[in-house]
C-alpha positions as a printed Julia matrix, in Angstrom:
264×3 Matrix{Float64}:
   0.0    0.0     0.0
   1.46   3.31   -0.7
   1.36   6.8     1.18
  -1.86   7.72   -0.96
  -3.93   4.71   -0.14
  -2.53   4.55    3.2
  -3.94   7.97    4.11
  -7.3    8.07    2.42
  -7.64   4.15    4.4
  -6.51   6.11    7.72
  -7.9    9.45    6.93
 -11.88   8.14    6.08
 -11.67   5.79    9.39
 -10.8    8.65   11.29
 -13.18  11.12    9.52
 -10.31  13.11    8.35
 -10.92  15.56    4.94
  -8.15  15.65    2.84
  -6.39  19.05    2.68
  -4.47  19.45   -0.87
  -1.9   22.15   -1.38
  -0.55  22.95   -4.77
   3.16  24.61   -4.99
   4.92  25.51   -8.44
   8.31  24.41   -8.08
  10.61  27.01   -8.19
   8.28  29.54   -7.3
   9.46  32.21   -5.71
  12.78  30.47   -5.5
  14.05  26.88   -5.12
  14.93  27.13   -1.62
  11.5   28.64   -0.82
   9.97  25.69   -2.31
  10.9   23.09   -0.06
  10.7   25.91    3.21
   6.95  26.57    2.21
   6.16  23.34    1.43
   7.47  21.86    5.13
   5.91  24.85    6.37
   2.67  23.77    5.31
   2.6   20.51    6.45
   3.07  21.46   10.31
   0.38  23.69    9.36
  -2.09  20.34    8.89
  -1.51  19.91    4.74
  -1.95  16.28    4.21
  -1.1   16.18    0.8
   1.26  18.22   -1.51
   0.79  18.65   -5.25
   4.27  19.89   -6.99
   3.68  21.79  -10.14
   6.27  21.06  -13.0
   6.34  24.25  -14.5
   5.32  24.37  -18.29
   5.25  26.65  -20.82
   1.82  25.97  -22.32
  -0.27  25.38  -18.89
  -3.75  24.67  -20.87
  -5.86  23.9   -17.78
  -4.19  26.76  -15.35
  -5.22  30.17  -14.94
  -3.15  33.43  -14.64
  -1.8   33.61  -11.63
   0.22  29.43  -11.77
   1.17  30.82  -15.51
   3.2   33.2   -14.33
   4.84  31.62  -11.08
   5.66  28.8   -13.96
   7.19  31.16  -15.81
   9.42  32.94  -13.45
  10.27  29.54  -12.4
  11.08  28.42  -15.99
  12.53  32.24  -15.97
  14.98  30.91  -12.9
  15.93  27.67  -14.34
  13.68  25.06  -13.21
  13.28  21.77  -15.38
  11.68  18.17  -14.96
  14.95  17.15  -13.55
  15.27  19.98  -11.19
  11.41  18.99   -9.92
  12.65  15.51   -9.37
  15.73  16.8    -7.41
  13.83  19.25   -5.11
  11.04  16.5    -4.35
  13.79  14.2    -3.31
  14.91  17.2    -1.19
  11.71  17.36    0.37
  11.08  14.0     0.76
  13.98  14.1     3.25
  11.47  16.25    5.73
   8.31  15.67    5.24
   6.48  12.16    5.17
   3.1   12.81    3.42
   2.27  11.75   -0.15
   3.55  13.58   -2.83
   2.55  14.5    -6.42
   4.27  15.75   -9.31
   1.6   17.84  -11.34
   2.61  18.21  -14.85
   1.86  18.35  -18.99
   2.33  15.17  -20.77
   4.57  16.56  -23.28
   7.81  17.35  -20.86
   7.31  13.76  -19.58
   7.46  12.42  -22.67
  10.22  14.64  -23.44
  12.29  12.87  -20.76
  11.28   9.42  -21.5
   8.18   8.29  -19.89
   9.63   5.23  -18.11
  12.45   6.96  -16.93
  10.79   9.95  -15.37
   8.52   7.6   -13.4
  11.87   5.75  -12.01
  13.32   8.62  -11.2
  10.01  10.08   -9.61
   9.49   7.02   -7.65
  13.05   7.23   -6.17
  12.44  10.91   -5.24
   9.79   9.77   -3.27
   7.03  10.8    -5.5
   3.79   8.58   -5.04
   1.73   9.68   -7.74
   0.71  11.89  -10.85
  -1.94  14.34  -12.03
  -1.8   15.15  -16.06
  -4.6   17.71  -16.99
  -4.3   17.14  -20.29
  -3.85  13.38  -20.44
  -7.51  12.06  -20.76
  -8.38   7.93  -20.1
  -8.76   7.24  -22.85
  -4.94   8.19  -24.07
  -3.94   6.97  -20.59
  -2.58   3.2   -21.4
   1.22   3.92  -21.59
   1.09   6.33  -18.88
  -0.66   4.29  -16.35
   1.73   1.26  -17.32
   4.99   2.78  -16.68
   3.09   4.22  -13.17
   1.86   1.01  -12.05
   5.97  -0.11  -13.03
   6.74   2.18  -10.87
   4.0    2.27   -8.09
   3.27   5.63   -8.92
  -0.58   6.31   -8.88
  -2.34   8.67  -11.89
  -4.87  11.01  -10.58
  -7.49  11.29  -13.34
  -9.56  14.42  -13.24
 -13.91  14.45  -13.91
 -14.81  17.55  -14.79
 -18.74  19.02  -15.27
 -18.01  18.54  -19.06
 -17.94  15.23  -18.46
 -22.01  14.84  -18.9
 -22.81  10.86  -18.98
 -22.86   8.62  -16.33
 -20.69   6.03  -18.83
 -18.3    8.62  -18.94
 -17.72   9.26  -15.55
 -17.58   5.49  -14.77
 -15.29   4.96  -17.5
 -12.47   7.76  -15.84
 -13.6    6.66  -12.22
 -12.61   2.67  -13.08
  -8.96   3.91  -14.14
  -7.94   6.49  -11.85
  -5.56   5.39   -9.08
  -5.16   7.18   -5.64
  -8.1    8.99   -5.8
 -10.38  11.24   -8.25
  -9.63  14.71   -8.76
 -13.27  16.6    -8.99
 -12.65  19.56  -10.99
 -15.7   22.12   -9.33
 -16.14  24.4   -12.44
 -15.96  24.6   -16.06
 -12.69  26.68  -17.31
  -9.41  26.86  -15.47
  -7.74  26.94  -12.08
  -7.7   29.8   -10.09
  -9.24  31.6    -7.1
 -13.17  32.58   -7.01
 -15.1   34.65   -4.8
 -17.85  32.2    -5.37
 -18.69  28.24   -5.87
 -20.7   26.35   -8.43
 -24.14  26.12   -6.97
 -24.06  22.49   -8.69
 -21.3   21.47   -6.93
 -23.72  19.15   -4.75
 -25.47  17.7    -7.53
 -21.99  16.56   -9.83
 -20.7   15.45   -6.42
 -23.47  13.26   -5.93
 -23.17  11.88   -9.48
 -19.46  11.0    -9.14
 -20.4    9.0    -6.09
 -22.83   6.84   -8.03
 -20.29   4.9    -9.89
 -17.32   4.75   -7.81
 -16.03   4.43   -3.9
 -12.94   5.82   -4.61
 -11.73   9.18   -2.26
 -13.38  12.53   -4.22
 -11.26  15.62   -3.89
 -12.81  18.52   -5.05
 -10.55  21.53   -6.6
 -10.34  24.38   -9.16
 -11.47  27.98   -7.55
 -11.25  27.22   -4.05
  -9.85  30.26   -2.25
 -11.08  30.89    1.66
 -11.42  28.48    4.34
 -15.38  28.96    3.73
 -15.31  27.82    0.5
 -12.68  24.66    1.61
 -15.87  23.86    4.45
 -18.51  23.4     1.92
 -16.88  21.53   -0.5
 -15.04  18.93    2.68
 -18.91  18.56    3.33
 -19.58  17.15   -0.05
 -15.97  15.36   -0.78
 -12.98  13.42    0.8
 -10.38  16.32    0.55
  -9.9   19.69   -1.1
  -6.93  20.88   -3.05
  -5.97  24.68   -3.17
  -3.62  26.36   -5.18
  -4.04  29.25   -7.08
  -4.9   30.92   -3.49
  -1.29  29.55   -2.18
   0.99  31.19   -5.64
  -1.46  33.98   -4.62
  -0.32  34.46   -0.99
   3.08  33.23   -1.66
   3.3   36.31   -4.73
   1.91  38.97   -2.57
   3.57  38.05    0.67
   6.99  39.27    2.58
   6.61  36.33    4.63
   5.18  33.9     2.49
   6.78  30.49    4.29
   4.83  32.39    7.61
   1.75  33.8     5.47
   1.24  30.17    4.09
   1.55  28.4     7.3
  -0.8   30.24    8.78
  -3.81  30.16    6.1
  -3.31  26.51    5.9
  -4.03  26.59    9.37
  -6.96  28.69    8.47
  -8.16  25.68    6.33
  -7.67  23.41    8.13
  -9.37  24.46   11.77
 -12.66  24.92    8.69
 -12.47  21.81    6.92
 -12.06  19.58   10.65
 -15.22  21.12   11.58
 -17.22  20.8     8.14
């Protein structure tokens, strides 16, 4: 069993929602990444999502485009994600997931990058733009690897069939994508949220974590009703961006979070 399935096993015994941070690495700096991302696991994050900065970041919204692009800016490749995750694998002990295009993994060599992810102590994937249905090779040289891919359902994704079809071949868990367009922060919710929720449960058992738009710890509380976990990040690059103190600034709204979601 690995660190994913070993906390959602743990977490739904316990009655624990999953609280999903997203960090671009390299963003500000290298050094900050691993700093902010320790910091916010003493603040209670129980899951960290890396982002492999990109170029072309189809499913991500302004504000991850341009912490990718300073980071590309600074320097920061696949190989530099994979050497920084191995960093921070050396403090922290919660799962960890690369989040990144297809194309750069390919670029690398798709078997290789999963060995080398797996020996930075990487547990998992999430590809936005890798649907199911071109899945095959990628979830081969994962399961190789015991790496998990996070498949996302999204409102677009209207039939029951469908949403079966992505729920049978994701691995860890199922991201829930809460709105139609791309990531970053909202002042408000989908009022439907309930509703395609509900329909995600009806053909699978597997852990639901709902993201895309969620910014304040009120927003985190209704969705941790609904789901197994939440996963912020646009609100994180925000803080991070805006912040003098961001390893502090961080810390403390994961806190934030976290005190909202335990009492959903």
């Amino acid at each position: 069993m690995n660190r994913i399935d070993a906390f959602f096993n743990d977490s739904r015994l316990k009655g624990r929602k999953a609280l999903i941070a997203y960090l671009t690495v390299g963003y500000p700096t290298i050094g900050a990444t691993i700093e902010i991302a320790t910091a916010m696991v003493n603040g209670g994050c129980d899951i960290i999502e890396l982002g492999i900065p990109f170029s072309d970041p189809l499913a991500d919204g302004a504000t991850i485009q341009r912490a990718s692009q300073r980071a590309l800016e600074s320097g920061v490749t696949p190989s530099r994600c994979l050497n920084i995750a191995a960093e921070l694998r050396k403090h922290v002990d919660i799962p960890l997931l690369l989040m990144g295009y297809y194309n750069p993994m390919l670029h690398y060599g798709l078997d290789k990058f999963c060995a080398m992810s797996h020996k930075a102590g990487i547990d998992g994937f999430i590809v936005p733009d890798l649907p199911p249905d071109e899945g095959s090779e990628a979830e081969a040289a994962m399961k190789k690897h015991r790496l998990d891919l996070v498949y996302l359902v999204a409102p677009t994704s209207a039939t029951e069939e469908r949403l079966k079809f992505i729920a049978d071949r994701a691995q860890g868990f199922i991201y829930v994508v809460s709105l139609k367009g791309v990531t970053g922060a909202r002042s408000t919710m989908s009022t439907d949220l309930e509703g395609f929720i509900s329909r995600v449960r009806q053909v699978t058992d597997k852990p639901l974590c709902v993201g895309f738009g969620i910014s304040t710890p009120e927003q985190a509380q209704r969705a941790a009703r609904l789901a197994d976990g939440v996963i912020i990040g646009s609100r994180i690059i925000d803080i991070i961006g805006k912040s003098k103190h961001p390893q502090a600034d961080t810390k403390a709204f994961i806190k934030e979070v976290r005190t909202a979601i335990d009492f959903h």
